[in-house]
N, C-alpha and C positions, 0 to 999 in steps of 0.2 A: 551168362552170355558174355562171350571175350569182345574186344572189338579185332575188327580183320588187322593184322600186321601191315605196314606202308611197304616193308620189302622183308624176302625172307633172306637168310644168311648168304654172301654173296654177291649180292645184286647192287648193280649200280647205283638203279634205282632208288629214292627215297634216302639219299643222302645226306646230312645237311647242309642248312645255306649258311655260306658266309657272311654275315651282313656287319660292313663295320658303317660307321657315321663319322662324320666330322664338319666342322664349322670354318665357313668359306665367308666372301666377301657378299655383300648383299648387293650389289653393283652389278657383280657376277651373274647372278641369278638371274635380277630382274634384265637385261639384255636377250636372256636366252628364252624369254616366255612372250610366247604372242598376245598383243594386246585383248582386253579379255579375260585372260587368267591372270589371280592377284597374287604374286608372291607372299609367302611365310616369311618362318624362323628361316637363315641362311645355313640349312643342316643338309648334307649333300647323303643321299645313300646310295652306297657299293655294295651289290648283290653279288654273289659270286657261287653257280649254283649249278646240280644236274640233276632233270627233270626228264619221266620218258615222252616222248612225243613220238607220233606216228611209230610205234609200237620199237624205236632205240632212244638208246641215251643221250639227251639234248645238254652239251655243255656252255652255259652261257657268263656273261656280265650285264647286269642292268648300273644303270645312272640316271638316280632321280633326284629330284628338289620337291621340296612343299610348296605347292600353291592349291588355292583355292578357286571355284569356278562355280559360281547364281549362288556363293554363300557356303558351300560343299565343299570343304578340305577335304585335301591329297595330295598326292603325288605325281607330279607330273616329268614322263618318259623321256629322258634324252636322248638314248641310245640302249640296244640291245645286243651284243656281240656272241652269236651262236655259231655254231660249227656243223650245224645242218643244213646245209642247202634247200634241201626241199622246204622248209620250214617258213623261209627269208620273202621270196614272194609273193606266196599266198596270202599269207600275216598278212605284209604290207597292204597288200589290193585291197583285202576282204574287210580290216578292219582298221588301217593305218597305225599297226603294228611295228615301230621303227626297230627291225631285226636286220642286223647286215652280217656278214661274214666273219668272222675271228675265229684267231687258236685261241684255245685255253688251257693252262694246266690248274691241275687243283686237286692235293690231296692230301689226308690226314696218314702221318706215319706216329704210331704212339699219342704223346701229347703233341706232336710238330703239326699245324696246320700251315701252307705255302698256297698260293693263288698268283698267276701270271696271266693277262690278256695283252694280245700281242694281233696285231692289222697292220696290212700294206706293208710288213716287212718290220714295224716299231711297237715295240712294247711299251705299253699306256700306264699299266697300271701293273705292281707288284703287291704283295704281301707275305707276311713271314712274321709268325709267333704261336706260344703255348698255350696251349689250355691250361685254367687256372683253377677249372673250380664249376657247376653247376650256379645258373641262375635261377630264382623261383620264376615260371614264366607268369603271367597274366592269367587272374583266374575266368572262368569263360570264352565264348564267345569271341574274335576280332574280327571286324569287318573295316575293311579300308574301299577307298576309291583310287586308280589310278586313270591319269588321263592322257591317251593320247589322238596324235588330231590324221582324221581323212581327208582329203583331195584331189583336183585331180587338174592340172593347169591345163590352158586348149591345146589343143592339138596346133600345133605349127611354134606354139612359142608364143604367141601375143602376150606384151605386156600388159600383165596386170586383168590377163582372161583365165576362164575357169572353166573347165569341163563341169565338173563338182565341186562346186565353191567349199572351205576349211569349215568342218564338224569340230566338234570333242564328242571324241569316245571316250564314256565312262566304263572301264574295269570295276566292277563291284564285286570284292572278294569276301567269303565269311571263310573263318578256318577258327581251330585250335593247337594254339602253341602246346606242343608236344614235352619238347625238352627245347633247354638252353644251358650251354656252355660258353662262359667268359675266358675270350682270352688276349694275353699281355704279349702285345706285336708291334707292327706298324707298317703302315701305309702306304705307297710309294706313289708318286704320279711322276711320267716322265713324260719330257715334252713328244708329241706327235703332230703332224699338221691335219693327218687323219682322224684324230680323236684327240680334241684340243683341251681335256678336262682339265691339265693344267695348267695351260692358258686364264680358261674363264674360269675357273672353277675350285683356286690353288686351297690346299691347307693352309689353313692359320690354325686351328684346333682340335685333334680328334679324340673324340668324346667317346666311343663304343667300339668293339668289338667282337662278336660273338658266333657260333657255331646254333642256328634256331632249325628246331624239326617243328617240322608242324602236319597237321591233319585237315587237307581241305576237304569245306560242306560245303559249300556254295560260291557259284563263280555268273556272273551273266555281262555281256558283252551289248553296250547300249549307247543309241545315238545321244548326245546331251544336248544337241542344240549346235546353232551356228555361229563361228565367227565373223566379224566384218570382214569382208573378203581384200578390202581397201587396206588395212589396216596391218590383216595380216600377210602381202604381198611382198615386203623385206624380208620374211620368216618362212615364204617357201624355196626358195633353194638351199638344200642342203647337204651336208658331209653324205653321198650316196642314202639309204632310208635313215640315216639318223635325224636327230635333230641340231646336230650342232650346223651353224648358220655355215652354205659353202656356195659355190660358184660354180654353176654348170655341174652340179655334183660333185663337183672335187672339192678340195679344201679352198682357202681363199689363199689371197697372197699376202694378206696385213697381219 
């Protein structure tokens, strides 16, 4: 018995992800986490990836940092930049799913892999480099958690009122790393006021880069529990559904 193929020849589908890492200010981090969640190591990850949804090709960017929540390490969701509209709404209502609108480019010619996410007219984030080489992936099983947070302020605007007071949603993923390819690039973060990651978020270090396939087994989407709704009150206005901290939905002016 074979296993099913993730895509057949062609297909957008089942491409891999780009996921590079690097090591940021720990100052950074903890600013951008609502009280609650306990920041990590200061290791920032850039996903850069297309996945099919509602039965086309979803091209996105995620931005996450490690933090921990009742004890529970992961990852917690800054922002998702996808290029499906349909997608961006529902996410958000249904699960507090931080998906907003963005171009993406992103693809492998030869060994050349390129990634550009670009919003409100600024390009956030580049990359550009080779593959080098096959990585042994992880033998087994990976299950991760990511976290992001539901709400819903009252209706009129009242300071510091809640329709549905700040959740964490646990993302509880199980997969197997399929393949992995290392490759020798680099990074880019350009300033935007719309996606501030290097603002809060700048390189000092970057540690990874790589090309990871994988095989999802298991995914479930769960309430974790409430935040202090007091606490978390600075941390809900934000950059349209992201997370990064904004004003009236827009960016800030600082």
């Amino acid at each position: 018995m074979t296993d099913t193929p993730m895509s057949r020849p062609g297909e957008v589908a089942g491409w891999p992800k780009l996921v590079v890492t690097y090591r940021t200010d720990p100052a950074g981090v903890a600013q951008l986490l609502p009280p609650g969640l306990v920041p990590g190591e200061p290791v920032v990850t850039v996903g850069v990836y297309c996945v099919p949804i509602l039965s086309e090709p979803e091209y996105g960017i995620s931005i996450k940092v490690p933090a921990s929540w009742q004890g529970t390490e992961g990852l917690y969701n800054l922002g998702m930049g996808i290029d499906q509209e349909a997608a961006v709404s529902i996410s958000h209502e249904t699960n507090g799913q931080p998906k907003f609108l963005c171009d993406i480019d992103y693809y492998r010619i030869g060994d050349h892999v390129a990634a550009r996410a670009t919003h409100q007219g600024y390009t956030f984030v580049e990359f550009s480099g080779d593959v080098t080489g096959p990585v042994d992936p992880a033998g087994g099983d990976v299950t991760d958690h990511e976290w992001w947070i539901k709400y819903s302020r009252a209706i009129g605007g009242a300071a510091g009122q809640y329709d549905f007071p700040p959740h964490v949603v646990d993302v509880c993923s199980t997969f197997e790393q399929r393949h992995i390819e290392s490759i020798e690039g680099e990074l880019k973060l350009l300033d935007s006021p719309w996606d501030p990651i290097a603002r809060y978020l700048p390189i000092r270090e970057q540690l990874t880069a790589r090309l990871v396939t994988h095989q999802a087994k298991d995914r479930s989407i769960t309430n974790a529990g409430p935040l202090d709704p007091d606490a978390f009150w600075p941390h809900a206005d934000t950059i349209g559904a992201s997370r990064w901290p904004g004003t009236r939905g827009g960016p800030r002016a600082d």
